[in-house]
N, C-alpha and C positions, 0 to 999 in steps of 0.2 A: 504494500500500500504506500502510494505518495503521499506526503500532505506537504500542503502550501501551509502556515502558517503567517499570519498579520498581528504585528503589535503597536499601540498609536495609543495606547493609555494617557500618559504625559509626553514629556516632552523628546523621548525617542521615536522615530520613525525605521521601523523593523518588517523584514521577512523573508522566510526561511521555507527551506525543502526539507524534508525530512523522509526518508524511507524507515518503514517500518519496522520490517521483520531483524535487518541486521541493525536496529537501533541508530544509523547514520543520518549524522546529520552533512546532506550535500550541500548546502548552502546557509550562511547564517550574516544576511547584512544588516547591518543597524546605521544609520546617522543621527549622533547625539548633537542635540538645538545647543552646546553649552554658551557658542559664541552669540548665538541671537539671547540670549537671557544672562548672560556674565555681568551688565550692566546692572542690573535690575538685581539682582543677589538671589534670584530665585526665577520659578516656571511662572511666566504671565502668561495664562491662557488665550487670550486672542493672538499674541504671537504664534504658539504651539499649533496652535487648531493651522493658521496659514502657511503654518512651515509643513504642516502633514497635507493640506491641500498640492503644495507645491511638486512635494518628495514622492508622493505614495506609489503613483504610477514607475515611475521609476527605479524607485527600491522593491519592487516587486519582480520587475526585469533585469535586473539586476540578479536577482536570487536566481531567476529560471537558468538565464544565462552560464552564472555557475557551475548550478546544476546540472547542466546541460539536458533541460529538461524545457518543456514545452507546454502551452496550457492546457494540450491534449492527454499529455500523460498526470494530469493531475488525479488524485480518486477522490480526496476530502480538501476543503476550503475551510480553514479556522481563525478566529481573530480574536480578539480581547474586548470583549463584550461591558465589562467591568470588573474593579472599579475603578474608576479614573476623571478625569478631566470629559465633560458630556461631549466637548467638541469633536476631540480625539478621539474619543470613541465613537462617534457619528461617523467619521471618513475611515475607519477602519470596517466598521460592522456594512456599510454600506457598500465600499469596493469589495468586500469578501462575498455580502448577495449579488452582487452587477455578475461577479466570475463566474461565481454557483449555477447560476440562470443560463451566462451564456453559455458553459460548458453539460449541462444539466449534470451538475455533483453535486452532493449533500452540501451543506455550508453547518457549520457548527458553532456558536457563543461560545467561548471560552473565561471560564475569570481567573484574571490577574496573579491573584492572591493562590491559586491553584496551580497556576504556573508553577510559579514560584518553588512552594510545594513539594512538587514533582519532578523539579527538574534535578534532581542527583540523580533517576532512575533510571534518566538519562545514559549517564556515565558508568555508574554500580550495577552491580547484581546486590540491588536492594528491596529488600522483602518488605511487606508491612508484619507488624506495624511497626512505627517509628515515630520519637518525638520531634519537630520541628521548633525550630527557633526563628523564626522569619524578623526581618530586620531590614524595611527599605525608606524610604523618604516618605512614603506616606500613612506605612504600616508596620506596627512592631507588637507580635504575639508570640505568643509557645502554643503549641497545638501537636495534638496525636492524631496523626495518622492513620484511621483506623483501615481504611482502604479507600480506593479511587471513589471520591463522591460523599466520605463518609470522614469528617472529621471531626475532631472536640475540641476546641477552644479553652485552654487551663486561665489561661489570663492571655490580657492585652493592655496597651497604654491608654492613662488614661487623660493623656493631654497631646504633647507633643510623641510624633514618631520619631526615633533614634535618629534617623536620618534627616529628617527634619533639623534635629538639637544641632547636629555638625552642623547644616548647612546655616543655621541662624546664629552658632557661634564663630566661625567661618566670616561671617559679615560684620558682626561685633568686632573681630578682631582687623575685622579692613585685609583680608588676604586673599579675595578673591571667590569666583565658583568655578564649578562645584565644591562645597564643604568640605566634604572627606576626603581627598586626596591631599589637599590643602594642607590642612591638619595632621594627617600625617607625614604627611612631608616635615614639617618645623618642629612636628612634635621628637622624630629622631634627633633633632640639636638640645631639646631641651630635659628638663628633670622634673620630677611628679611632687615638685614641692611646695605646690599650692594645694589648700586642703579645700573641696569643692561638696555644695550637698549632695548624698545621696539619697532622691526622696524613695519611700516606701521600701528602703533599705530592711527596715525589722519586720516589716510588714509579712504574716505567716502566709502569704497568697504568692500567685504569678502574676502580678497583678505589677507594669512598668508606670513609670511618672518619668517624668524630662522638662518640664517646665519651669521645675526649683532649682534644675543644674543649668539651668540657660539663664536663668535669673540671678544664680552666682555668681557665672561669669561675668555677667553684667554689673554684679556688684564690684566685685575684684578690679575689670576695666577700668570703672569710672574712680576705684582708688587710687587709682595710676595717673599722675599729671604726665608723665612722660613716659610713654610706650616703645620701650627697646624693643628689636630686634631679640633678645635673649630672654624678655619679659614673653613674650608674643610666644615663643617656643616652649615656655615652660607651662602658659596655660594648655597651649594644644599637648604636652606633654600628660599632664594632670588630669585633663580633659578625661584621654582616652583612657588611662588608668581609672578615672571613676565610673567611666561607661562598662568595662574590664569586670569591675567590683559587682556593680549591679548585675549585667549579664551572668556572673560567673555565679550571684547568691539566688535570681531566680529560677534558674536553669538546674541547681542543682533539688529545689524545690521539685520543679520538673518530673527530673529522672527518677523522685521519690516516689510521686503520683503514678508514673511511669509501673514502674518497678511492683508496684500494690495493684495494678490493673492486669497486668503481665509481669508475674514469680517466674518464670520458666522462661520466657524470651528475652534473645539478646536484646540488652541497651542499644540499641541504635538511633545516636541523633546525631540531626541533621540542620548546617546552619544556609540561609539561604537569603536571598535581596542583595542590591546592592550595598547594605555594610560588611557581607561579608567579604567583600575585595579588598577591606583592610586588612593589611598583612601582621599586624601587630594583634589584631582581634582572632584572626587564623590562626596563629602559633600560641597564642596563649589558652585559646579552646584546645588545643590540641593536647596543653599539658594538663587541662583541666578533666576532656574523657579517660584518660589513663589514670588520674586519680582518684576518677567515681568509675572504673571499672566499665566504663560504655565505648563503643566504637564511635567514631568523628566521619560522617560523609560533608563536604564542601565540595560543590559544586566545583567546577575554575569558572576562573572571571569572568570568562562571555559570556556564560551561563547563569551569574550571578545580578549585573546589572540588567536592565529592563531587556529582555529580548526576543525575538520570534520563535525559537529554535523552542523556547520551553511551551508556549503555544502551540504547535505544530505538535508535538509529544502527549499532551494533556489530550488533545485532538483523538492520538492512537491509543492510548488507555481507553478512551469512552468512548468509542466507534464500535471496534472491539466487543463492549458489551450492548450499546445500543446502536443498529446502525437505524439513525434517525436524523430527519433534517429537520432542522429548526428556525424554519424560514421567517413567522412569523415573531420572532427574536426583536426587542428595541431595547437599548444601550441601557444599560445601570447603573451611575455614576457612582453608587453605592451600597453596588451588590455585594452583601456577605457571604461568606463560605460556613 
């Protein structure tokens, strides 16, 4: 089975081939908007929504190209239905019925946060179930896996998402966007010697806050009349060591819940979104499953920031068991899993 793949959530414009059976992915293009919104410190959606009008035809021949694949050999059409940005997801779920229609293939919604998800299963020979740790700019939960379609929700945030905190501490600090590369880039110059809160730190749930650690930084900033270069690197330093802390104490929560639902099955978690492309977050997860006795699947990084390739996949999981078209499909900006 082919699947096209379409992803136009926020502000990537994405799509990808994927064959099925050998799990390959023959194509996976994305162009990320950073330079139409670096000014702005963040995604303005009317920019977004005109940079996917402009791109979308083109990144899609693009992918076939590739591919070396054609709209003939396509079997399934899938896109990212939500949640997202309503415009982006208008020129997504809309070019993916135009194809559908003219090729007469199924077309499939796909949601975002399912991506997500599912994209290690991608890469692994990964069984359910499995705890997920999802961590992207506009979402950050812990969630079991219990199979394709079938998830629990342990906790979520309850203000700002993770990716989000970088990207608006990132601006505080005047170092540009996107947030987290930013930050970590300066945070390797600097040292974890600012003490920053962590909310809902004691808190017996998985239950994330980010609002109090943005508002610290905030406070710290503005105690600063004079912002070094070495000051700048110690908060992004700090930063991520308290982002480290919180991920590391509700996660281990987690695997507790985890562990109590499933006595008998491997720990398998799973970190995914784009925070997991930080590489200081990745290696310190990695010493953290060896210390609670669970195994560590992470995506790599294509696979991590917004992209097609996890769409297109989500696609062959649920065809799979329903082959159903979903024509009468309209976008959810705020569709939950």
């Amino acid at each position: 089975m082919i699947v096209l793949g379409i992803e136009t959530s926020c502000d990537e414009t994405a799509a990808s081939i994927i064959e099925s059976k050998k799990k390959k992915i023959l194509s996976n293009i994305l162009y990320s908007q950073f330079k139409e919104h670096k000014d702005y410190g963040g995604v303005v959606p009317e920019i977004a929504f005109r940079e996917h009008v402009k791109l979308i035809d083109k990144i899609i021949l693009r992918a076939l190209k590739k591919a070396k694949k054609k709209f003939k050999d396509i079997d399934v059409i899938a896109a990212t239905g939500g949640p997202g940005l309503h415009g982006g997801l208008l020129i997504g779920t809309t070019i993916a019925k135009s194809i559908s229609l003219s090729i007469d293939k199924p077309y499939i919604p796909i949601n975002h946060l399912e991506g997500h998800i599912l994209s290690p299963r991608i890469e692994y020979n990964l069984s359910f179930p499995y705890l997920a740790l999802l961590v992207t700019g506009g979402h950050t939960m812990l969630v079991i896996a219990h199979k394709v379609g079938k998830y629990e929700i342990l906790g979520m945030t309850l203000d700002d998402a993770l990716g989000e905190a970088f990207d608006k501490t990132a601006k505080l600090l005047d170092i540009g966007f996107p947030g987290g590369p930013q930050i970590e880039k300066l945070a390797k110059k600097g040292s974890p010697s600012i003490e920053l809160a962590q909310p809902l730190i004691r808190s017996n749930d998985c239950n994330f806050s980010f609002s109090g650690l943005k508002t610290s930084v905030l406070k710290i900033i503005n105690s600063k009349k004079k912002k070094t270069d070495k000051f700048k690197s110690d908060v992004c330093c700090s930063f991520q060591y308290t982002v480290l802390n919180i991920i590391k104490k509700k996660c281990e929560l987690g695997l507790q819940i985890f562990e109590k639902k499933y006595p008998n099955k491997k720990k398998n978690f799973v970190v995914v979104g784009g925070v997991a492309s930080n590489n200081f977050i990745r290696k310190n997860l990695e010493k953290f499953t060896i210390i609670n006795n669970s195994n560590l699947y992470v995506p790599e990084k294509s696979l991590c920031t917004d992209n097609a390739a996890m769409i297109a996949w989500v696609a062959v999981e649920k065809f799979k068991k329903n082959k159903k078209n979903n024509f009468d499909f309209q976008p959810l900006p705020n569709w939950h899993i």
